[in-house]
C-alpha positions, 0 to 999 in steps of 0.5 A: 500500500502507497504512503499517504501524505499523511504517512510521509509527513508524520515520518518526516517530522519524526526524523527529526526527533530523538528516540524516546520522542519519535513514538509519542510525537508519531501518535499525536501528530497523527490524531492532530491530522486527523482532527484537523482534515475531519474539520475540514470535511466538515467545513465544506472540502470537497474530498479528503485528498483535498482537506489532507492536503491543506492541513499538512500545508497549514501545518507547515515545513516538518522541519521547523514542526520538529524543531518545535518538539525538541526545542532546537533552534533552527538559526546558526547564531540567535537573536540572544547572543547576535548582539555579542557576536556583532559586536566581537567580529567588529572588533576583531575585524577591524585590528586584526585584519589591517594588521596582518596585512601590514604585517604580510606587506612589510614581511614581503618587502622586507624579508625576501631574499631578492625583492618583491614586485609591489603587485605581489605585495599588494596581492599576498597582503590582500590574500592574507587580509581575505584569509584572516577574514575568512578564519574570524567569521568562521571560528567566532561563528562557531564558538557562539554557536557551540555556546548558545546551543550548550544552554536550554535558554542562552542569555546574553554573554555580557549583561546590557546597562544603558551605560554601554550607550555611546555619547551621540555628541562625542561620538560625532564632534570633531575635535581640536586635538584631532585638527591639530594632529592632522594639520601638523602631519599635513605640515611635515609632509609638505615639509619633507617634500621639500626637505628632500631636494635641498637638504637630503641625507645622502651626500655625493661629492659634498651635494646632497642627492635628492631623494625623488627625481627633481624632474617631478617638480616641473608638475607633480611635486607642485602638485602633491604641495597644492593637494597637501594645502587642500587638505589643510584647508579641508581640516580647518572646514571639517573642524567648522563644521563640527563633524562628519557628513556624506559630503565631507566624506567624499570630499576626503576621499577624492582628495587622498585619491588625488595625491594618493593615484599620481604617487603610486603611479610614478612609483610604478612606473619608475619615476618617483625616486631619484636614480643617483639618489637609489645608486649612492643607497646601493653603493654605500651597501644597502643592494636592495634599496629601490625594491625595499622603498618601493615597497615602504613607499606603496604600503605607505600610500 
């Protein structure tokens, strides 16, 4: 005799169940389905396969009906412990993520027995931080999943007061620390571009050799200068304004991209650094200079 919707149902909700549950489970599922296709019939359906069929279909997946027998939760991580498990992968994503792919691009740049082309660097650091994302999600995800399914009624891992709220004003203000700090970094940058011509460490034959190609300063070094200038200008403007909006923001980004896009552009294509500059580094011993600095200078960008 061919199973009944019934049959197939009753079994399917049941393999989902421990042993001792199974048989008890088995009958009252049944006696349920019965009474609800004899109300149906009842109700007016125009034959039993009919009525079987809309009260299985009311009673829903035999899956989520299992879990409601044994209590099991049917989500990886639960409305309980989603919270703690937010707030941790956050965290983690954001310090340790950044610095193993720091850590990958200076190991590269640094270690390697013949040097690195800044593409591989770029490529390892990327695939590190990828790799390192991968190992957070998935092994915090499972030890909170093994934490809330250890206890019949998961509670929170760190008990909530109104004291955790973040201060709205705090958190939003610009600051005049922060203000001055990037004025000042602002300021011994452009400094330094322009240190580096007239009075750079490197010595030959009594002249300091500058450090970037001085063919840079029909265009690119005045360049860097009026960006950097800008951006001082976008400092005093962000701290006016008191704090951070969308359009502030893309104001940030398209001036980092304006000096940050030339930089690395001349540097791969040979024509940042100074070649007397490099060839007195390599004379006075340091063989791997120009790999080395490319590779500083790119992560630096």
């Amino acid at each position: 005799m061919a199973a009944t919707l019934t049959d197939r149902y009753v079994e399917a909700t049941a393999r989902g169940l421990d042993d001792a549950q199974r048989p008890e489970v088995e009958r009252e599922l049944r006696a349920t389905i019965e009474d609800m296709i004899d109300g149906r019939l009842a109700a007016g359906a125009s034959d039993r396969a009919q009525a079987e069929r809309q009260v299985l279909t009311e009673l829903g997946d035999p899956m989520r009906l299992a879990a409601g027998y044994t209590g099991r939760p049917l989500h990886l991580i639960g409305p309980a412990v989603y919270p703690d498990w937010l707030r941790l992968v956050r965290l983690l994503l954001g310090i340790v993520v950044p610095l193993s792919m720091a850590g990958s691009a200076l190991a590269q740049a640094l270690l390697g027995d013949d040097g690195h082309a800044i593409g591989e660097i770029v490529a390892s650091a990327v695939l590190t931080g990828l790799a390192v994302t991968g190992h957070i999600l998935f092994w915090t995800t499972l030890v909170f999943a093994v934490i809330e399914r250890s206890s019949a009624m998961p509670k929170p891992l760190v008990a909530w007061t109104p004291d955790q709220l973040p201060d709205i004003s705090a958190a939003r203000r610009v600051s005049l620390g922060d203000t001055a700090v990037s004025l000042a970094l602002l300021v011994v940058t452009a400094g330094a571009l322009i240190w580096q011509h007239h009075a750079s460490p490197v010595r030959s034959g009594g002249e300091a050799v500058p450090v970037l190609d001085p063919a840079l300063w029909s265009f690119w070094l005045p360049w860097f200068l009026a960006v950097l200038l800008a951006e001082m200008v976008f400092v005093v403007v962000l701290y006016r304004a008191g704090s951070w909006s969308w359009r502030l923001a893309g104001v940030n980004v398209a001036l980092n991209l304006a000096f940050g896009v030339p930089a690395v552009a001349l540097l791969l294509s040979d024509r940042l650094f100074n070649d007397e500059f490099i060839a007195q580094l390599v004379a006075d011993g340091w063989v791997d200079a120009e790999a080395h600095l490319r590779a500083v200078t790119a992560i630096s960008v």
